[in-house]
C-alpha positions in Angstrom: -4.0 -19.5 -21.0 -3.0 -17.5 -24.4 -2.2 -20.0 -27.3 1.0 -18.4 -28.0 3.0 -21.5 -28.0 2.7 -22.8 -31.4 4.7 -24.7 -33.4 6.9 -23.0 -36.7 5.0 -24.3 -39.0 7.2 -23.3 -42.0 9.8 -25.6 -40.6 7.5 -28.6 -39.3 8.1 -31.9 -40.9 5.0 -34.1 -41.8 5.1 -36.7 -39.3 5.0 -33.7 -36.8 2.3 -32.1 -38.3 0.2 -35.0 -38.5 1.0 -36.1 -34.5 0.8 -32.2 -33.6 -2.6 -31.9 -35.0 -3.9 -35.3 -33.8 -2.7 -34.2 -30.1 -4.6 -31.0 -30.8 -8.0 -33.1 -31.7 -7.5 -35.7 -29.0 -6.8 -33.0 -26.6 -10.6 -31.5 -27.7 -11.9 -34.9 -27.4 -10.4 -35.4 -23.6 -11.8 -32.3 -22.6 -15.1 -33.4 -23.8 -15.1 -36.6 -21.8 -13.8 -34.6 -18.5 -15.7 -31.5 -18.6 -18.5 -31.8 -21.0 -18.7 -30.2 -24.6 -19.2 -26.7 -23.4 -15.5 -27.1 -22.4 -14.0 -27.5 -26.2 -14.7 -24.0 -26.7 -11.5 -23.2 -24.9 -9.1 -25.7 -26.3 -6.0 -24.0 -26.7 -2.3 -24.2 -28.1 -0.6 -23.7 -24.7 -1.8 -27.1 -23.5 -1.2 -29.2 -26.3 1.6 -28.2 -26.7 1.8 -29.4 -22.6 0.2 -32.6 -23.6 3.1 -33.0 -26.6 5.8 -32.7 -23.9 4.3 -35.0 -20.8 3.1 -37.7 -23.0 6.8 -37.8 -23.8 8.6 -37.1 -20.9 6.2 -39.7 -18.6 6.5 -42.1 -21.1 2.9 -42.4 -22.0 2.5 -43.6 -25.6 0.3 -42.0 -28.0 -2.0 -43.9 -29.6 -3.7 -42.7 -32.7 -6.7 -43.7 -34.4 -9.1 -42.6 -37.3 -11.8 -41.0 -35.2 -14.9 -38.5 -36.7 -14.9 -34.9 -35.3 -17.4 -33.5 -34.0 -17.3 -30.4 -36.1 -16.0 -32.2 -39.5 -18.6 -35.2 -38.8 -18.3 -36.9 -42.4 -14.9 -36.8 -42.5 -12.6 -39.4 -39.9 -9.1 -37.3 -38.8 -5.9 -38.6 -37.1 -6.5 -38.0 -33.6 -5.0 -39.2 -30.3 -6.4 -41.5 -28.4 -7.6 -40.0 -24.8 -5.7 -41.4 -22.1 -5.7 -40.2 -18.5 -3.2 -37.9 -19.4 -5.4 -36.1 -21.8 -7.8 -36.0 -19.4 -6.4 -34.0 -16.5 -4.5 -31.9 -18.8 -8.2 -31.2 -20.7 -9.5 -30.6 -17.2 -6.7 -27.9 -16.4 -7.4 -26.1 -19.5 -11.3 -25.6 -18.5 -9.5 -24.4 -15.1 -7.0 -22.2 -16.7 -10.0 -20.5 -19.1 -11.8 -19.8 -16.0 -9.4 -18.1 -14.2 -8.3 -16.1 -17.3 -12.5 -14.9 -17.8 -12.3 -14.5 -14.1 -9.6 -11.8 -14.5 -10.7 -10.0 -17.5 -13.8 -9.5 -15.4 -11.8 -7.8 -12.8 -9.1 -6.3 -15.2 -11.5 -5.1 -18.4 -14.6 -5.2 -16.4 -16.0 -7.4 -19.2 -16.3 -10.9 -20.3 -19.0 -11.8 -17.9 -21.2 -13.9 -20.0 -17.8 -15.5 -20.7 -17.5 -16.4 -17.7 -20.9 -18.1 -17.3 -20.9 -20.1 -20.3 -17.1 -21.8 -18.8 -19.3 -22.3 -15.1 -20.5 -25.5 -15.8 -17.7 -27.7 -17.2 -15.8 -25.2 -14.5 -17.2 -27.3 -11.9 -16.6 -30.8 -13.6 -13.1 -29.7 -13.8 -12.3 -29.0 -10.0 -14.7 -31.9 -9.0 -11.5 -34.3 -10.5 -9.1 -32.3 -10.3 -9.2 -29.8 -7.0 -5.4 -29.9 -6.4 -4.7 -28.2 -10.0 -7.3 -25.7 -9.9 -5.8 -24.5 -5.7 -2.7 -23.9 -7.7 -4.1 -21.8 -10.5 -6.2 -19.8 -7.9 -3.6 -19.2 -5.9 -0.8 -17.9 -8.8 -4.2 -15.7 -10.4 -4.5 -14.1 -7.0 -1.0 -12.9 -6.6 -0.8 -12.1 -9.8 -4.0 -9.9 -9.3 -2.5 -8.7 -5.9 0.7 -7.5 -8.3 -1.4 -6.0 -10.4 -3.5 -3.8 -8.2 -0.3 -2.2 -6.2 0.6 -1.4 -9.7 3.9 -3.4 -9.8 6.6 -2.2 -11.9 9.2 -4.9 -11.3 9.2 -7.4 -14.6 10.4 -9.7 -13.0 8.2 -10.0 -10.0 4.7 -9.7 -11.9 5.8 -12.1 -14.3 6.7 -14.6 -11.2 3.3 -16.2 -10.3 2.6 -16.9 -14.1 5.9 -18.7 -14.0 5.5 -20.4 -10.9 2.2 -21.3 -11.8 3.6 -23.3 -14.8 6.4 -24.8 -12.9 4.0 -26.3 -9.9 0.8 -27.6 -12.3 3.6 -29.7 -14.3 4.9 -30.9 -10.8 1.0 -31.9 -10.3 0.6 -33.4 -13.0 4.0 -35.5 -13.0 4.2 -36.2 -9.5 7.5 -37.4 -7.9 9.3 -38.1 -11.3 9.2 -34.1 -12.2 13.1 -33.4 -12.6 14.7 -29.6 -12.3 15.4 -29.3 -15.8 11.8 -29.9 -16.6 10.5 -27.5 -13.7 12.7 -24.5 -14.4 11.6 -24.8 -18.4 8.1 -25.0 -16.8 8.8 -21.8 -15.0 10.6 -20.1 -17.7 7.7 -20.9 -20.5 5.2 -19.3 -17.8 7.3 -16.0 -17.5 7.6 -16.1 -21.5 3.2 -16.2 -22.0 2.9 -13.7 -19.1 5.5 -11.4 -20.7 4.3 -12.0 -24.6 1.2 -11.6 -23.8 2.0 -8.2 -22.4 3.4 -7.2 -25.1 1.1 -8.1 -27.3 -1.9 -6.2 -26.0 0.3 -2.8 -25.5 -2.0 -0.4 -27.0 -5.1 -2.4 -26.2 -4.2 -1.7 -22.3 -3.6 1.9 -23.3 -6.2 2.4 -24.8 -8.9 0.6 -21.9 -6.4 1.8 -18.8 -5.8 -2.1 -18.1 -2.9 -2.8 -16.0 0.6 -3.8 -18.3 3.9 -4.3 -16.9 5.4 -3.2 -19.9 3.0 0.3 -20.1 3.5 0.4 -16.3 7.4 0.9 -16.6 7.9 2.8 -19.7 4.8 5.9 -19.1 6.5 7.2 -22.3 5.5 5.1 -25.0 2.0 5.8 -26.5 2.0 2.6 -28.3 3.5 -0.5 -28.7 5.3 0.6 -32.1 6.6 3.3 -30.3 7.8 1.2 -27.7 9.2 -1.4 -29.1 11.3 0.8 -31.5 12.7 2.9 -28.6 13.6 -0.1 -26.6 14.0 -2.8 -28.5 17.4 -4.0 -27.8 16.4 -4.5 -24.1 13.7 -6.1 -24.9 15.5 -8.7 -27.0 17.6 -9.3 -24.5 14.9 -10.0 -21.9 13.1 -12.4 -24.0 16.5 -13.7 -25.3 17.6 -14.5 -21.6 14.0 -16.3 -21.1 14.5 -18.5 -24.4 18.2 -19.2 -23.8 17.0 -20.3 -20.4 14.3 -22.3 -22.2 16.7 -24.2 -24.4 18.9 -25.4 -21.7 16.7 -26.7 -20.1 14.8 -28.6 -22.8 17.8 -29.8 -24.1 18.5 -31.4 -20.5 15.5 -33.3 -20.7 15.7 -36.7 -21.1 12.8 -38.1 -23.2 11.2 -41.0 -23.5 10.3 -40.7 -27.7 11.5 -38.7 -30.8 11.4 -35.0 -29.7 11.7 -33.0 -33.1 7.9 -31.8 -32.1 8.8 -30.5 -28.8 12.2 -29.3 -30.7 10.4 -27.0 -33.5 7.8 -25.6 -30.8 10.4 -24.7 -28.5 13.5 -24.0 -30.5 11.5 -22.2 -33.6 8.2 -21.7 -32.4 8.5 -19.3 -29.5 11.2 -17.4 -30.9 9.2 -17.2 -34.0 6.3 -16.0 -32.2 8.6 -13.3 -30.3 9.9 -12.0 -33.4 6.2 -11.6 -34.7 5.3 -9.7 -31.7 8.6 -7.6 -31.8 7.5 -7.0 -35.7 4.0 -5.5 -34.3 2.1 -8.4 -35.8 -1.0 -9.9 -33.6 1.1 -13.0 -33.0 -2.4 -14.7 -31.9 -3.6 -14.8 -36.0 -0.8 -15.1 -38.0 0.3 -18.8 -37.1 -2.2 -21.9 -38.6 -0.9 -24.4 -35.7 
């Protein structure tokens, strides 16, 4: 995935940050156990934050312990303790990096050795777990499919990415996956795909890569340009897509305390919009 769904850290209380940052290192740790150490190399903020909200929602308890890092060796850190949980969402992650290298291959016609170095814990991750990896292949390859007939519906390219989201949280949750939880799923999807879009505006431009957002407005020659002649419609897109968001997370009946979830997806996203909308690379200008 990207990693643009942080938390506001500005506004994040300490107990969150501690828990936030110990998912974030038990997450690593999971995805070493599942797919090997090559695999930590794409731990990202999209999935712990995934992690944050299904621990929660399937009422799996985090546990966490003093462990030692295998970067910050001398020092022990807060870090949860790896659970099954962990585990398949550490395996999707390898998945999801894969798929993402895969396309830039396609897309930018680059990232091959990328690629290759993901290949091996690529394989551990679809030897446990197939089912998610069918459902990312198959959302990747209409979205690719979208792509190359040069879509210029919004809504429809952004679709698979969204569907995608909405039917690996049905995976991993099984038969107690309520709407409410599924429609955020799908909404959060749309609201990467779309970000992520708008993030890289003049990087497409500038390589010819496919954007939705280049695709429908030929006009702009960058994404300042852009986003001043059209930003009221695009704060009401991404407004519609968070307002969605909100409903549906505050439908959600959890399990724990949900001020984490609450300050990623209340603050966070639309903090991480306005950056974007602000022409800041929203990708290095939040620490978690």
């Amino acid at each position: 995935m990207f990693g643009y769904v942080k938390t506001d850290y500005q506004n994040l209380i300490v107990k969150d940050t501690v828990l936030y940052q110990s998912m974030y290192c038990g997450l690593c740790k999971a995805i070493g156990k599942s797919c090997g150490n090559r695999g930590r190399f794409c731990l990202n903020y999209d999935l712990t934050f995934l992690s944050v909200l299904l621990h929660n929602y399937m009422n799996n308890d985090v546990v966490i312990e003093k462990q030692r890092c295998i970067i910050h060796w001398f020092r022990r850190k807060p870090m949860a303790k790896v659970d099954e949980l962990s585990k398949r969402i550490g395996a999707l992650n390898v998945i999801l990096a894969y798929h993402k290298c895969a396309d830039d291959v396609l897309d930018e016609k680059k990232g091959g050795i990328k690629k290759a170095f993901f290949k091996k814990p690529y394989k551990k991750a679809i030897k446990k777990e197939p089912e998610l990896d069918k459902i990312v292949s198959k959302y990747y390859q209409k979205l690719i499919k979208l792509e190359k007939e040069n879509c210029a519906s919004i809504d429809i390219v952004a679709d698979p990415f969204g569907s995608m989201m909405r039917d690996i949280v049905s995976c991993l949750v099984g038969d107690g996956s309520h709407e409410e939880l599924l429609n955020l799923s799908y909404g959060l999807g749309k609201w990467i795909y779309l970000i992520d879009a708008l993030d890289d505006f003049d990087k497409d431009i500038k390589k010819g890569s496919y954007n939705i957002f280049v695709n429908c407005y030929a006009d702009a020659k960058s994404k300042e340009m852009f986003i001043s002649q059209n930003r009221k419609e695009l704060e009401r897109l991404f407004g519609y897509i968070l307002s969605d968001i909100n409903g549906c997370a505050r439908a959600i009946k959890y399990n724990f305390n949900h001020d984490l979830t609450d300050n990623i997806l209340f603050l966070g996203l639309n903090a991480q919009t306005k950056k974007i909308m602000e022409n800041c690379k929203c990708k290095n200008t939040t620490k978690y």
